[in-house]
Backbone as CSV, one residue per row, in Angstrom:
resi,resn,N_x,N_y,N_z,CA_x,CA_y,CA_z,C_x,C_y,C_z
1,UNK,0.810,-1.200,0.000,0.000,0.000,0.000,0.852,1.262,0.000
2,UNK,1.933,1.350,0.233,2.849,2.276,0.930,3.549,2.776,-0.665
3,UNK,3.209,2.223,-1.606,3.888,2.426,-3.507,2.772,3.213,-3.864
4,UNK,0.791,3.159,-3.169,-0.172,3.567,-4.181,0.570,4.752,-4.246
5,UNK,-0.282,5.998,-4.693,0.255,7.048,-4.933,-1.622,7.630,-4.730
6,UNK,-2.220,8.115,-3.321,-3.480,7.719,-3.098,-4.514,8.998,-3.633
7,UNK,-3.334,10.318,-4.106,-4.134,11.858,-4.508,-4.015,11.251,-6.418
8,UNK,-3.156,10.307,-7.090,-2.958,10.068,-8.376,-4.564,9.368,-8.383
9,UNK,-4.630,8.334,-7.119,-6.240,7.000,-7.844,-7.273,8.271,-7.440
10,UNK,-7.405,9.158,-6.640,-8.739,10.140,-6.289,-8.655,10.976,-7.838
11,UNK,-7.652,11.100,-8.171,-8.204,12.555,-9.035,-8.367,11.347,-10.110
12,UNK,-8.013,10.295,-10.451,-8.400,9.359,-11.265,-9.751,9.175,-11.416
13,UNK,-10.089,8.567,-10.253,-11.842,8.203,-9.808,-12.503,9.439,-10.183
14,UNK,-12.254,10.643,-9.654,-12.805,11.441,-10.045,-13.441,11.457,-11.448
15,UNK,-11.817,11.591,-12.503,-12.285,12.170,-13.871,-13.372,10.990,-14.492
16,UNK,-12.768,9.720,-14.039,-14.099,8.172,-14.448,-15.308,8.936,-14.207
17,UNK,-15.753,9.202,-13.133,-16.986,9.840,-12.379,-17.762,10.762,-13.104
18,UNK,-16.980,12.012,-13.415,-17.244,12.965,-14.160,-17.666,12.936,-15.415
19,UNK,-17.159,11.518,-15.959,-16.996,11.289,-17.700,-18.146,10.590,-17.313
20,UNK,-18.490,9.468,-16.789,-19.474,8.558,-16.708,-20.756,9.302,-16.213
21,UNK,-20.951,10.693,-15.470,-22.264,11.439,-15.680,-22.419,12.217,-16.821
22,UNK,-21.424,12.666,-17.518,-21.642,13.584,-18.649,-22.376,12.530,-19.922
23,UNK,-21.497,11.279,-19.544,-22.567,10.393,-20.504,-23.456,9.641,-20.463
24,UNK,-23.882,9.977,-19.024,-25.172,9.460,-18.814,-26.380,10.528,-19.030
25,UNK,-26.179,11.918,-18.846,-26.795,12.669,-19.135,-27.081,12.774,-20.606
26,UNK,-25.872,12.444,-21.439,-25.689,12.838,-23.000,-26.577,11.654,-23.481
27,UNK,-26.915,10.523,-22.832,-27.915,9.485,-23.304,-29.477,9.898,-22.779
28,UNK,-29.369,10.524,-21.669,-31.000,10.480,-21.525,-31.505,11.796,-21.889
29,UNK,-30.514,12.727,-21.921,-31.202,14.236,-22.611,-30.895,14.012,-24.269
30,UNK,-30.024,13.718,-24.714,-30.079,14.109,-26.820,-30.083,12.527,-27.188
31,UNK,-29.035,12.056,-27.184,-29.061,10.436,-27.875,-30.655,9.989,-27.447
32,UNK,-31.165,9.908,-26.446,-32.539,8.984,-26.112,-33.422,10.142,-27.705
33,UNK,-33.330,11.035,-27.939,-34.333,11.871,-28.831,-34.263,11.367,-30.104
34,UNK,-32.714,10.504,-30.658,-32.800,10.032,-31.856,-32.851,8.842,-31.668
35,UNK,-33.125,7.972,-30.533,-32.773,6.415,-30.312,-31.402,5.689,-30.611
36,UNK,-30.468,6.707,-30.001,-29.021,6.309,-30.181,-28.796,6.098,-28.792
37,UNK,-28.025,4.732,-28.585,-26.982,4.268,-27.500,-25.470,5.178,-27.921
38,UNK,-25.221,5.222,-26.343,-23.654,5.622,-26.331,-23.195,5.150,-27.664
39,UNK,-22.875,3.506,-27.936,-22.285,3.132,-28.669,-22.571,3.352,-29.776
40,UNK,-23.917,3.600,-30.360,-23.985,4.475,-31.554,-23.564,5.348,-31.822
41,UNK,-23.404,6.437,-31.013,-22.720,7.693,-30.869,-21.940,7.888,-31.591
42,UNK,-20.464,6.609,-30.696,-18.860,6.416,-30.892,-18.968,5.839,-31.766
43,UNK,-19.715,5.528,-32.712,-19.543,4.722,-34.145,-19.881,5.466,-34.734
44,UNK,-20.739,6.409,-34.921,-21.324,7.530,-36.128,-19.719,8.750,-35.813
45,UNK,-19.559,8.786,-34.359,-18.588,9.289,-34.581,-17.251,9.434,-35.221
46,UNK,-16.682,7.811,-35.004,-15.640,7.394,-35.789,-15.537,7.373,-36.942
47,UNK,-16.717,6.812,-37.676,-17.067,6.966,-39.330,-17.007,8.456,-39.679
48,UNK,-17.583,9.481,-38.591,-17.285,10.880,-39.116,-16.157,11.250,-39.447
49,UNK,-15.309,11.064,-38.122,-13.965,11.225,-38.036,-13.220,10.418,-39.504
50,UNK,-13.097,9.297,-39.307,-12.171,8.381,-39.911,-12.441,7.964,-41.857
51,UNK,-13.719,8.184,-41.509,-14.206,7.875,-43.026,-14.967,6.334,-43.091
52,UNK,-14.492,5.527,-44.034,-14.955,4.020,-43.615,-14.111,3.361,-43.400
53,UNK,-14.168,2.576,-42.326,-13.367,1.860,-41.333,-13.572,0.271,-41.472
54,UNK,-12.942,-0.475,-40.636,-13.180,-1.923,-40.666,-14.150,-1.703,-39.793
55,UNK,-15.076,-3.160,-39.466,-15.958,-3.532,-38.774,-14.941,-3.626,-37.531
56,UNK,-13.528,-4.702,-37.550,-12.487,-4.524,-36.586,-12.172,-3.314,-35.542
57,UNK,-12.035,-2.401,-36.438,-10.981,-1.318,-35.916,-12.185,-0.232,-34.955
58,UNK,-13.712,-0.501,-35.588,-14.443,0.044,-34.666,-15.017,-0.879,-33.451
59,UNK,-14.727,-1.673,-33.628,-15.723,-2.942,-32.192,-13.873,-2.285,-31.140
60,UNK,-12.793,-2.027,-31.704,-11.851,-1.989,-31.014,-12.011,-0.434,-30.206
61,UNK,-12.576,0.235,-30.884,-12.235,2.178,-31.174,-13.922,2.069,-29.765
62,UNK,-14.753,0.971,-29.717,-16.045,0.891,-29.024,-16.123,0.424,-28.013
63,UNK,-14.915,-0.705,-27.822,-14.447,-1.878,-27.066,-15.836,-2.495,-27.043
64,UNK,-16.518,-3.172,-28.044,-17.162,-4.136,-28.543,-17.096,-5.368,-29.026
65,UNK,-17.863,-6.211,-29.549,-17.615,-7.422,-30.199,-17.692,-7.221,-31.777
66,UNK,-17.087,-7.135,-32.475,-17.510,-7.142,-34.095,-19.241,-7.221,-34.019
67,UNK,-19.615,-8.268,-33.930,-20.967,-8.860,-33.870,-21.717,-7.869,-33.857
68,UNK,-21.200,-7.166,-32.667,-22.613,-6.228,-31.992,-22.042,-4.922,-32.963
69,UNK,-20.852,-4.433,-33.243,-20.801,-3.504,-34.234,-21.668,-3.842,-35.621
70,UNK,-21.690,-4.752,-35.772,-22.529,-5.640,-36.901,-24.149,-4.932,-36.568
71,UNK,-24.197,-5.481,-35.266,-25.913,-5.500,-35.147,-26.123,-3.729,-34.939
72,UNK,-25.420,-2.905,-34.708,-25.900,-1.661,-34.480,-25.557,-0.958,-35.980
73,UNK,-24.458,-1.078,-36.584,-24.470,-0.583,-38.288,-25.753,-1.059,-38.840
74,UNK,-26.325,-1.900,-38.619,-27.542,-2.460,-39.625,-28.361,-1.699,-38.746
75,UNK,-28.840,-1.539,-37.270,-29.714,-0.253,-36.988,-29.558,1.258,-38.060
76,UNK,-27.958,1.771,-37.341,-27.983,2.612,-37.963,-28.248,3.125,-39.876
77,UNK,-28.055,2.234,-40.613,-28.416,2.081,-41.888,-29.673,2.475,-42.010
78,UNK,-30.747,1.355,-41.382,-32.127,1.675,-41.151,-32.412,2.898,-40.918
79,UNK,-31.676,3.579,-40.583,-32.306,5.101,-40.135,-31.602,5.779,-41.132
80,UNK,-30.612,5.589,-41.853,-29.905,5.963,-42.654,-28.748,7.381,-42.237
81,UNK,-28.049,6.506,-41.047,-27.248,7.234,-40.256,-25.954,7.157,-40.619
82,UNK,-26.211,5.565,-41.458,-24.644,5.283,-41.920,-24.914,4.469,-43.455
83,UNK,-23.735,4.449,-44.308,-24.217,3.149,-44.989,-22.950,1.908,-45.084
């Protein structure tokens, strides 16, 4: 215990804390209005950013399963968010 470094893990916890209400708010005030999950978000985002990407490099960029990047691109299509 005497190595933690115990003001480095608080201001740590903190910023987790801080990030994890800003996106909980950012899901139930705007994303809930278009029926986007977080993870939709960070995928419409990345495709903004990046252009077109692997199915890979975003389940990685989402920390997802391919699969489920799979199953939310075919949402988003449907709405025609992505193609």
């Amino acid at each position: 215990m005497d190595s933690l470094n115990l003001d480095a893990i608080a201001v740590v916890t903190n910023i987790y804390r801080v990030a994890q209400g800003v996106r909980n708010k950012m899901e139930q005030e705007v994303l809930s209005q278009y029926g986007l999950s977080w993870t939709s978000f960070t995928i419409l985002y990345d495709l903004w950013i990046g252009g077109s990407l692997e199915t890979k490099k975003l389940a990685e960029s989402a920390g997802v399963s391919k699969a489920t990047i799979s199953n939310i691109t075919n949402t988003l299509e449907k709405k025609d968010l992505c193609y």
